[in-house]
C-alpha positions in Angstrom: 48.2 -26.0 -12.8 48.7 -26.4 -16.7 45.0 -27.6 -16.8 43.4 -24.7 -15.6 45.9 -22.7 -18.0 45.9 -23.4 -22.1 44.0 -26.9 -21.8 41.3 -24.7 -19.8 41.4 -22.0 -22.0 40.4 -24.3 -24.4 37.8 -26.3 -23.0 36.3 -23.0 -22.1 36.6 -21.9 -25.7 34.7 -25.2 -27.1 31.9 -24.8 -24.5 31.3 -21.4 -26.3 31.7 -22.1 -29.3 27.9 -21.3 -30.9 28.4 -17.8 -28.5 32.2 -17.2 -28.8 33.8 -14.5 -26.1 37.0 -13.9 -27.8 38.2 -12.8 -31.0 41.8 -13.8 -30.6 43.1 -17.0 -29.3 47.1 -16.5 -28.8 48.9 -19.4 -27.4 52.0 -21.4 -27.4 50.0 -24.9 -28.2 49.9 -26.2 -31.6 48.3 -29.7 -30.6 45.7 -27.8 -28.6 45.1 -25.3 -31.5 44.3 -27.9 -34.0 42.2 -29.4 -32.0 40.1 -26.2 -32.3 40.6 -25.9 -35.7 38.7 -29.7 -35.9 36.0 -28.9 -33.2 35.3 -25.7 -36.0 36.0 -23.3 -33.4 38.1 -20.9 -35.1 37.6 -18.8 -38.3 40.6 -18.1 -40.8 42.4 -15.2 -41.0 44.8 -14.5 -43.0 47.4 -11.6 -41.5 48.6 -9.2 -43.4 51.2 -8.8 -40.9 52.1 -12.3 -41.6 53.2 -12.2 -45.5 56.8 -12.4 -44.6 56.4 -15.9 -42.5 57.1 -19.3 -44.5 54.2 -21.0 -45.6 55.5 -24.2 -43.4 54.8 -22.3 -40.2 50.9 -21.9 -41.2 48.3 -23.4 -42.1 47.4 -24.0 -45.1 43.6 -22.7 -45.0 45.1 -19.8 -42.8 43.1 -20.9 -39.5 46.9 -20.7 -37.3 50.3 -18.8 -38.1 53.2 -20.1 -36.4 55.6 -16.9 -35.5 57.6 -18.3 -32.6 59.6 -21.5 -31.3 60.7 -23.2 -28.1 64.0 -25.1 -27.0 63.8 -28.7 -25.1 67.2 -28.9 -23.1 67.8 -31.5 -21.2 69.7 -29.5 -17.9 72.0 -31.6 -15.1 73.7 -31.6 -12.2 77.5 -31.1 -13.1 78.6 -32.2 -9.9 77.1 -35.6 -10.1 77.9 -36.1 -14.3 80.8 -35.2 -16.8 79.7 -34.0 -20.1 80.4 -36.9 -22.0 78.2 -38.6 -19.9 74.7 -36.7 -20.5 72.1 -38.4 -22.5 72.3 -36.5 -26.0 68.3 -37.6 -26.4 65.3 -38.1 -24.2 65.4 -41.7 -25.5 68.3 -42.2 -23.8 66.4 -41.1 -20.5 64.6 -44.2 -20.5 67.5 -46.8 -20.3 67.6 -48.1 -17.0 70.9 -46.1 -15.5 68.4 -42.9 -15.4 65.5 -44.9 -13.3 64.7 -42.8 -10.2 67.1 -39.7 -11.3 65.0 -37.7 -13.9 62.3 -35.5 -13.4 59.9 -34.1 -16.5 57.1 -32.0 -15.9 53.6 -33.7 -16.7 53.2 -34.7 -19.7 49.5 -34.8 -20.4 49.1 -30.9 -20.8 50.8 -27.9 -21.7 54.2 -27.5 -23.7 55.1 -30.6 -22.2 52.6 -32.4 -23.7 53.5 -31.1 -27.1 56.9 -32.2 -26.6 55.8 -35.7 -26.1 53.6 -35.7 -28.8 56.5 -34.6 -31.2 
């Protein structure tokens, strides 16, 4: 369950923040990230493994480097639909042909959640 995963992960970093465990927080969550970045949880670093990365992929008082990216597809049954007839956005999803016949993961944590939030 995503909530025992990188949401968990950290709320468990928060709750030790004044006696931190870890040294390196790796994850695949930019909302959750910043939110550690406001709750003063992490420390800047600044890589030098990292010079070659754009500066829009971190930020800009070096507490997070972005070195990685993830595809949304929207996948379907092509037995049921023709391809001019899949949605070309998730907006589309929420016109009422598509009530009852898509499924999304939840989107209160996780990748999902980022998605959403995007």
């Amino acid at each position: 369950m995503e909530t025992s995963k990188t949401t968990g992960l950290v709320n468990r970093l928060i709750a030790e923040k004044n006696r931190p465990r870890a040294d390196v927080f790796w994850n695949s969550e930019v909302g959750r990230t910043l939110v550690l970045k406001d709750k003063g949880v992490l420390a800047p670093y600044r890589s030098p493994a990292a010079q070659d990365i754009p500066a829009q992929f971190k930020d800009r008082e070096d507490y997070w480097t972005g070195f990685a990216a993830r595809a949304r597809v929207l996948i379907y049954n092509t037995e049921l639909l023709e391809a001019s007839e899949v949605p070309q956005s998730i907006f589309q999803l929420t016109q009422p042909q598509w009530k009852g016949k898509v499924a999304l993961a939840y989107p209160l944590f996780g990748t999902t959640a980022t998605h959403v939030a995007a």
